[in-house]
KEKOL-690207 format. One record per residue: z, x, y of N, C-alpha, C in turn. Coordinates in steps of 0.02 Angstrom, whole numbers, plus 50000, padded with zeros to 5 digits. Each point is the difference from the previous one (the first is absolute). Example, Ala and Ser with C-alpha at 12.3 -4.5 7.8 and 13.67 -1.06 7.14 Angstrom:
2
503905066049716500004995550059500005004550060/499644998250053500035004250059500374996150055/
END
This chain:
90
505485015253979499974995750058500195004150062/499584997350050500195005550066500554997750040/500345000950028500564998650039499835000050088/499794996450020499724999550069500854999850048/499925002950041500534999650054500184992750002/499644993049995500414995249994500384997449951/499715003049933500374998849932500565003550022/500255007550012500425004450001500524997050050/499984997850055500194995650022500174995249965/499774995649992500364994149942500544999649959/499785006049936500355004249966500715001450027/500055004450068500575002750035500424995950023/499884994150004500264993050029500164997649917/499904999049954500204996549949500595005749953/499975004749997500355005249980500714999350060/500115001650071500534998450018500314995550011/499624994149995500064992649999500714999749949/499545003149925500435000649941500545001449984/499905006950035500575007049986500624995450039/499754995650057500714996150055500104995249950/499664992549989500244995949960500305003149926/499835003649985500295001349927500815003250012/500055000650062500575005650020500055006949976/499265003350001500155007249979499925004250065/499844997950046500015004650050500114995550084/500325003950045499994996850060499645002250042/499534999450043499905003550040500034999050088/500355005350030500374995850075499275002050048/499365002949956499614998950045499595000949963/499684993449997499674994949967499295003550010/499665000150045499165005250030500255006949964/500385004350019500185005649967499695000049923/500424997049959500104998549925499144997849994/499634995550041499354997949978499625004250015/500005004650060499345006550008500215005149943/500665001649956500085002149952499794999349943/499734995049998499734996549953499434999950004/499465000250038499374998250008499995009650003/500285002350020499995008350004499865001749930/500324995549934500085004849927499534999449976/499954989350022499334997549971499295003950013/499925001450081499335004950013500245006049982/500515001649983500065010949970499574997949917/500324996549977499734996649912499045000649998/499744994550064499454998649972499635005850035/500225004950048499745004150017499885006949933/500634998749956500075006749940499384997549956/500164992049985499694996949956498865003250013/499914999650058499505002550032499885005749960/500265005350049500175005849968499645003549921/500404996849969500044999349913499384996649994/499794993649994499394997950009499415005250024/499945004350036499685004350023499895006849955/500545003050000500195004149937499854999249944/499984994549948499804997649940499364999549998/499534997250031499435000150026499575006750005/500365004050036499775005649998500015007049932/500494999849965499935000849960499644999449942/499814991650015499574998049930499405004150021/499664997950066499365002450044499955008049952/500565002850028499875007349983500015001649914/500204995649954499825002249959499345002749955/499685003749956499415002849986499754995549968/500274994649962499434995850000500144993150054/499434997049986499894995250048500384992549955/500474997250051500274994249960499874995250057/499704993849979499764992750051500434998750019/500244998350076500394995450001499904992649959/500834998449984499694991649988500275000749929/499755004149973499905004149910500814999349962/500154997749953500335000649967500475007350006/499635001350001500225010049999500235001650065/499634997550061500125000750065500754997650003/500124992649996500624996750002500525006349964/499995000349927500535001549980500155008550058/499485004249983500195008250035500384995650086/499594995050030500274998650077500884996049998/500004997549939500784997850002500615005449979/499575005649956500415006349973500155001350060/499595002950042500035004150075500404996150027/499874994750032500354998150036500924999849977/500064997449935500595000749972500295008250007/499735003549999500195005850000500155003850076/499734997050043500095000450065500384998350029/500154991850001500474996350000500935002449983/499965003149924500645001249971500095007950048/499545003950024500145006950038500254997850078/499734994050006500405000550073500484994349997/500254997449945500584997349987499884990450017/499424997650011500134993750026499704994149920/
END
């Protein structure tokens, strides 16, 4: 699912919403704490990109030709990506 600047938004508002009512965090400036948030959320779907791109390309380059769509496609594009994913730690 894509994360459009208004979801991420949303998101950033329900997460500190939380973190206050639950009493795990305070924050004495409230905008601060939310562009922090919408900052991790777009650093995330920007890596998420990234990786998506990378996996992709890989399959492309391999010597034989695999369909997207393909049984085979899925599993090598979730390896990659998993493997991408665990190297830059998210």
């Amino acid at each position: 699912m894509r994360l459009t600047e208004d979801r991420i938004s949303h998101l950033s508002h329900l997460v500190i919403d939380r973190l206050y009512k639950d009493d795990l965090a305070d924050f004495p400036d409230e905008a601060a704490a939310l562009r922090e948030a919408k900052s991790a959320f777009t650093a995330y779907v920007r890596a998420e990109d990234e990786v998506d791109t990378l996996a992709r390309q890989k399959i492309a380059r391999l010597s034989r030709r695999v369909p997207e769509g393909g049984r085979e496609w899925e599993i090598l594009y979730r390896k990659y990506v998993e493997e991408e994913m665990a190297k830059r730690k998210l």
